[in-house]
Phi, psi and omega in degrees: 000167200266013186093148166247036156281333181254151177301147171261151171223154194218130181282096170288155152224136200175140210307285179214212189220086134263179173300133173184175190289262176015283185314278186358285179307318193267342158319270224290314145002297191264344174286350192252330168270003153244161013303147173203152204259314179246007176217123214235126173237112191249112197281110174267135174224156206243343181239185203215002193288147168230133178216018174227149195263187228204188143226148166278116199227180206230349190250355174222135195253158175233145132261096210228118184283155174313324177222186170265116204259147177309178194285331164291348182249001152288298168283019169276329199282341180290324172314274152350287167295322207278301174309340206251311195276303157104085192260154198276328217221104169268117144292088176275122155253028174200185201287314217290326192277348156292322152295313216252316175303309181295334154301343189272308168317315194258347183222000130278355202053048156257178200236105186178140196277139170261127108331095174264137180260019208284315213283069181248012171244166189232023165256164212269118170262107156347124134324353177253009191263114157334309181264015176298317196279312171309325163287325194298312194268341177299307174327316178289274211320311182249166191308270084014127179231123135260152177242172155295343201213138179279015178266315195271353167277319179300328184290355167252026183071006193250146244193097170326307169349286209278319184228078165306002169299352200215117199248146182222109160265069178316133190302144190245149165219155174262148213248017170307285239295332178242026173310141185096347174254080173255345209246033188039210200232145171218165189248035202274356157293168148226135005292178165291104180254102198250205182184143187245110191257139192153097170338113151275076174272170154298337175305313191296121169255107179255003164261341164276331177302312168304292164312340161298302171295347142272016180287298172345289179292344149305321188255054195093311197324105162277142188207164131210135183276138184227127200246121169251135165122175225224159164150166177333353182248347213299336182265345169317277174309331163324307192269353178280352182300097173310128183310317167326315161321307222315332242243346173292288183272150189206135196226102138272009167099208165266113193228158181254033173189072151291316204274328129017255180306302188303326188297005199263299176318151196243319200219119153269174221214096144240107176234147199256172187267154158333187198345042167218168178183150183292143173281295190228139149265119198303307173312327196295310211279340156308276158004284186288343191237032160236024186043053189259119158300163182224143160256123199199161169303158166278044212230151158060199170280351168333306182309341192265336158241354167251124172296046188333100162103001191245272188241032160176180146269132231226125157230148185301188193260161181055036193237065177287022142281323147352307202260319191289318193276347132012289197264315183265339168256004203220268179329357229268347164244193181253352142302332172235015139313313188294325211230354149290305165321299204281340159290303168351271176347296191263018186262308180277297171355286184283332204244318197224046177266144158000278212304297145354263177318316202264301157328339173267317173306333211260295190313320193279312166322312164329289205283003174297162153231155203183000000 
C-alpha cells in the first residue's frame, strides 16, 4: 500500500441509494469514514434514487446519473470514472456494478484491487440460473469477496477458514437510531405487539405469520400484528386477512418512522418462503438493538444473530404450529420477553454495532496491497 500519509482511493459502486439492506450498510459506512484524512472516495450509482443521507466531505465525490442507465451505459460510466479517479480500490456493492468493474479490469488492464460486496443473501441458486454463473466469476476476478454473513458466502462453497480471499463482514447497525432501549421490551400492556418489517415480495412469508397469529388468537392470545413495507404483494396479502381477523393486523406501509414503530414493539417477526433466505438481516438487527426477542426462520444467517432460547426463537419454513409454539412454549412471559430483549441488545452492542462494521472495512481496505 502507498501508505497512509498518502489517499487511498476507492471507488463505490452501486445501483442507487433508495432504502435497502446494501444501500443502508454503504450509507452508514461512508458517514462513519468521514471526515477522513487518507482516504478519498467516489460513489458511482446506476440509479439517481437517493433515501439515505450522505455526509459533506471535500474527500467524497457522488456521481449520480440523471436517470436510470442501461447495462451498457453503466459500464461505459464504470470505464470511465475508473480512468478519471484511477482508484486503488473498486468496491462493488451489487452484481451489475461487479461485472462492469471485472470487465473493466480484464480487458483494460487496469491495475486496481476489486472488492466483490455482491455475497449478501444466503439463498440457493440453481446452477442451469444465468446469475449463479455471473456471480461465480466475478468472485474468481476479484481480489476479495465479502459476505455479511458466513451464510451467504457458504452458499457459493466459499469458506474464510479455507481461503482468504473470502472475508465474512457482518452488517453494523447504528445504534444512536435506539437509544432507550437497553433493558428489552416487555408486555405488561395489551396486546402483544408484535411486527414485522419486510418488503411484500415472495421471499417474505407473510401467510404463515398471518397464520400463526390466528392460531395465537385461538389460544387467548391478545396480539396485534403490525406489517411494515411495501411491495408487489402488498394488496394480496392485505386481502387475504378473514375479515373476522382485520382488526388484528395493522398494514402500515412503507414508512420513514421504522425505528419508531419497532421501538413500539414487544417481539420482531421475520419469516422468510422456501428456498430463500437471508445473509445477515438488517430488520433482525433492528429488532435487536431495539431490545427485541426475535422470531425469524431457521435459514441463511439467522442463526449467527439469533441465538435460539437466548434472544429469540429459530422455526422451520412454512410452520405456523412453529410460530405458536414459539410463543406458548418459549415467549410466554413478561420475564423472558425482559431477558430475551436484553440479550438481543447486548449481542449488537458487542458484535454488530456501525463502528464495528467500518473497522473491519477500514482493516480490510488497509490491508490491500496495490
Amino acid at each position: 500500500m502507498e501508505g497512509m500519509m498518502a489517499k487511498t482511493r476507492i471507488l463505490f459502486l452501486a445501483d442507487c441509494l433508495r432504502r435497502g439492506g446494501s444501500e443502508r450498510q454503504m450509507a452508514a459506512l461512508l458517514n462513519h469514514i468521514f471526515p477522513s484524512r487518507d482516504i478519498e472516495v467516489t460513489l458511482l450509482t446506476r440509479n439517481n434514487i437517493i433515501e439515505y443521507p450522505l455526509p459533506e466531505d471535500s474527500n467524497l465525490i457522488l456521481r449520480f446519473p440523471q436517470r436510470f442507465l442501461s447495462k451498457r451505459e453503466y459500464f461505459r460510466e464504470i470505464r470511465n470514472t475508473i480512468n478519471d479517479f484511477r482508484p486503488h480500490i473498486v468496491h462493488a456493492w451489487e452484481k451489475t456494478g461487479a461485472t462492469g468493474a471485472a470487465i473493466c479490469r480484464l480487458g483494460q488492464r487496469k491495475k486496481f484491487r476489486l472488492i466483490d460486496g455482491t455475497s449478501r443473501f444466503a439463498r440457493t441458486l440453481r446452477l442451469t440460473d444465468s446469475a449463479y454463473w455471473n456471480l461465480r466469476i466475478n468472485h474468481i476476478v476479484a481480489d476479495v469477496v465479502v459476505g455479511n454473513s458466513l451464510a451467504s458466502l457458504a452458499v457459493y462453497g466459499h469458506s474464510p477458514e479455507k481461503n482468504r480471499k473470502f472475508v465474512c463482514i457482518p452488517n453494523g447497525i447504528d445504534l444512536g437510531r435506539f437509544d432507550g432501549c437497553p433493558a428489552g421490551k416487555s408486555y405488561s400492556r395489551k396486546p402483544l405487539e408484535l411486527v414485522m418489517v419486510a418488503n411484500f415480495t415472495p421471499a417474505k412469508d407473510h401467510s404463515t405469520v398471518i397464520a400463526g397469529v390466528a392460531g395465537l388468537i385461538d389460544r387467548g392470545f391478545s396480539v396485534r400484528m403490525t406489517f411494515v413495507g411495501d411491495g408487489p404483494l402488498f394488496e394480496k396479502v392485505k386481502n387475504s386477512i378473514p375479515e373476522h381477523l382485520s382488526n388484528y393486523f395493522h398494514f402500515a406501509g412503507k414508512r420513514a418512522d421504522v425505528d419508531d414503530i419497532v421501538k413500539a414493539s414487544s417481539v420482531g417477526v421475520l419469516l422468510n418462503s422456501p428456498g430463500h433466505a437471508e445473509g445477515m438481516s438488517n430488520s433482525i438487527m433492528e429488532y435487536m438493538a431495539a431490545g427485541l426477542p426475535v422470531v425469524c426462520t431457521d435459514a441463511g444467517g439467522n442463526p449467527e444473530t439469533v441465538t435460539n432460547g437466548e434472544n429469540g426463537v429459530l422455526i422451520p419454513y412454512s410452520s405456523p404450529e412453529g410460530f405458536v409454539d414459539a410463543f406458548t412454549s418459549s415467549i410466554i412471559n413478561i420475564g423472558v420477553i425482559e431477558s430475551m430483549g436484553k440479550a438481543s441488545r447486548l449481542r449488537v452492542e458487542n458484535e454488530f454495532s456501525i463502528e464495528k462494521m467500518a473497522q473491519r472495512y477500514l482493516s480490510l481496505y488497509r490491508s490491500l496491497e496495490f
